[in-house]
TORKE-203848 format. One record per atom (N, C-alpha, C): atom name; x negated, y, z; chain. Coordinates in pm, whole numbers. Last residue first. Example, Ala and Ser with C-alpha at 12.3 -4.5 7.8 and 13.67 -1.06 7.14 Angstrom:
<atoms>
ATOM  atom      xx      yy      zz  mol
ATOM     N   -1285    -225     708    A
ATOM    CA   -1367    -106     714    A
ATOM     C   -1290       3     787    A
ATOM     N   -1319    -569     780    A
ATOM    CA   -1230    -450     780    A
ATOM     C   -1320    -330     780    A
</atoms>
This chain:
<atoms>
ATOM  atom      xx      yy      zz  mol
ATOM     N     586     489     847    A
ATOM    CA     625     378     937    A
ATOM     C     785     406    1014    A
ATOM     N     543     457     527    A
ATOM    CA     605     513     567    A
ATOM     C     654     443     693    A
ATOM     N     146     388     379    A
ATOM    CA     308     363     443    A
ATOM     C     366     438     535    A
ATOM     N      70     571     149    A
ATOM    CA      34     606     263    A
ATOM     C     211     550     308    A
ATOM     N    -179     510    -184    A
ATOM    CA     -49     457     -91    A
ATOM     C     -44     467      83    A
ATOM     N    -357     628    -357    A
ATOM    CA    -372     613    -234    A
ATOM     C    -244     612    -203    A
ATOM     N    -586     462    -604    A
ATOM    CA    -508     513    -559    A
ATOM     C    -428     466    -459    A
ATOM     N    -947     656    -729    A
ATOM    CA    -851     549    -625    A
ATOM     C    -727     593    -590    A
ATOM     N   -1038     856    -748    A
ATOM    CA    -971     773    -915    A
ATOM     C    -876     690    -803    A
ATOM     N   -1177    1065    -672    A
ATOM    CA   -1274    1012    -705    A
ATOM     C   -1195     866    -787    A
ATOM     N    -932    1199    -580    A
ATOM    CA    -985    1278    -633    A
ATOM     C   -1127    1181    -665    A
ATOM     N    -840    1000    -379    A
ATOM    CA    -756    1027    -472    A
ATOM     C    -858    1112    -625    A
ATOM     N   -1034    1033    -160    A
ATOM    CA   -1030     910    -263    A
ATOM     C    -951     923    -351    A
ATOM     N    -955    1284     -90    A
ATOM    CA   -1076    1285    -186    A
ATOM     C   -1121    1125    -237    A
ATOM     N    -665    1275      -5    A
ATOM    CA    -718    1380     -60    A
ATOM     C    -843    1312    -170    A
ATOM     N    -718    1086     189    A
ATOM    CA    -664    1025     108    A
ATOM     C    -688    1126     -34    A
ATOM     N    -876    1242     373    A
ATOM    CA    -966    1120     335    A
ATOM     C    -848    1083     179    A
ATOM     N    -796    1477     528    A
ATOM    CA    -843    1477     413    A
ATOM     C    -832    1336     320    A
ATOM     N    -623    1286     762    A
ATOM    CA    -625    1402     709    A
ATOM     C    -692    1416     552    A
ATOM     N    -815    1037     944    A
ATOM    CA    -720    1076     862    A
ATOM     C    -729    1200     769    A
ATOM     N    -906    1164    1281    A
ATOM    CA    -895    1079    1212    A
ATOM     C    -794    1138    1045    A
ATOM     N   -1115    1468    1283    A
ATOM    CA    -987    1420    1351    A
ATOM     C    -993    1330    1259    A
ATOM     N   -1255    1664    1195    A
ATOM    CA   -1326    1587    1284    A
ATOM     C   -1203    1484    1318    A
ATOM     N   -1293    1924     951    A
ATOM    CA   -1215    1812     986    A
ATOM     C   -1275    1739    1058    A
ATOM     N   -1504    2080     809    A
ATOM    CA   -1457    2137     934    A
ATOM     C   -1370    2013    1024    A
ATOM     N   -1660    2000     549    A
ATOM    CA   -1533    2053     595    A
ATOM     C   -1467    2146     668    A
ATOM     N   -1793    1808     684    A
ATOM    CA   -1877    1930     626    A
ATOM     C   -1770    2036     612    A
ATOM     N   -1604    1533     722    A
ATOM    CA   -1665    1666     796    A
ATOM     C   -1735    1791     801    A
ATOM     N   -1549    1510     432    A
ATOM    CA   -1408    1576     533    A
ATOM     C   -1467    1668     641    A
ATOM     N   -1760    1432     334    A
ATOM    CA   -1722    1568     331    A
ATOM     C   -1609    1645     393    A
ATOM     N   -1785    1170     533    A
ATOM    CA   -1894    1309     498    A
ATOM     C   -1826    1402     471    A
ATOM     N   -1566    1043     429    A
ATOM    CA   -1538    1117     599    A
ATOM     C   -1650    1220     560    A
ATOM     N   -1616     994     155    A
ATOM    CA   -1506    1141     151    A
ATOM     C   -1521    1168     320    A
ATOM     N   -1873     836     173    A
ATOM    CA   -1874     983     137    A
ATOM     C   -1747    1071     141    A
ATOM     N   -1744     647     337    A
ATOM    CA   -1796     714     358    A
ATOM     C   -1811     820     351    A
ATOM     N   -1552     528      74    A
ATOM    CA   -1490     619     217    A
ATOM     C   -1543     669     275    A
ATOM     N   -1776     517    -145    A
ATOM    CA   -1651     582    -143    A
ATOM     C   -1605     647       1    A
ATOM     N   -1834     279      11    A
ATOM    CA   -1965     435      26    A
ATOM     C   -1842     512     -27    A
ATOM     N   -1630     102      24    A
ATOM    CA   -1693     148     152    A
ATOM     C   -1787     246     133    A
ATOM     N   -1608      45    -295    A
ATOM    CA   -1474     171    -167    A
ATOM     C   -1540     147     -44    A
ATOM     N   -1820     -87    -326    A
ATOM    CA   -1824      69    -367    A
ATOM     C   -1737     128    -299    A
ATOM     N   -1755    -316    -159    A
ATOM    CA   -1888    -210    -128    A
ATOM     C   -1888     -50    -225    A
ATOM     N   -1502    -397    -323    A
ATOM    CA   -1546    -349    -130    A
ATOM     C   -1668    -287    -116    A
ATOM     N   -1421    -349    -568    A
ATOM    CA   -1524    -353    -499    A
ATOM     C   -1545    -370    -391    A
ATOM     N   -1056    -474    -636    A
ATOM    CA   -1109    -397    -588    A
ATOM     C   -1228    -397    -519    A
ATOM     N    -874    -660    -709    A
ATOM    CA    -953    -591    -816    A
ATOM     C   -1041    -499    -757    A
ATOM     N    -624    -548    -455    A
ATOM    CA    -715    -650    -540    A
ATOM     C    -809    -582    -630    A
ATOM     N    -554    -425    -213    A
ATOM    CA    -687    -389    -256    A
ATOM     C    -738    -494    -355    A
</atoms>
């Protein structure tokens, strides 16, 4: 996360759980990488 705001990617993550839940989505995860992707951020999901 260098170079990276922390207070704007914390209303960032906010606002994508908001719409994940308006959604229908209540479960951890799922959407979220979806709509930080879709607002520029990019989203690396390790392979455990």
């Amino acid at each position: 996360m260098r170079g990276l705001d922390q207070q704007r990617y914390a209303q960032g993550l906010h606002e994508c759980t908001e719409l994940k839940k308006a959604a229908g989505f209540v479960t951890p995860g799922g959407m979220i990488s979806k709509f930080l992707t879709e607002r520029g951020y990019k989203v690396y999901i390790a392979k455990s």
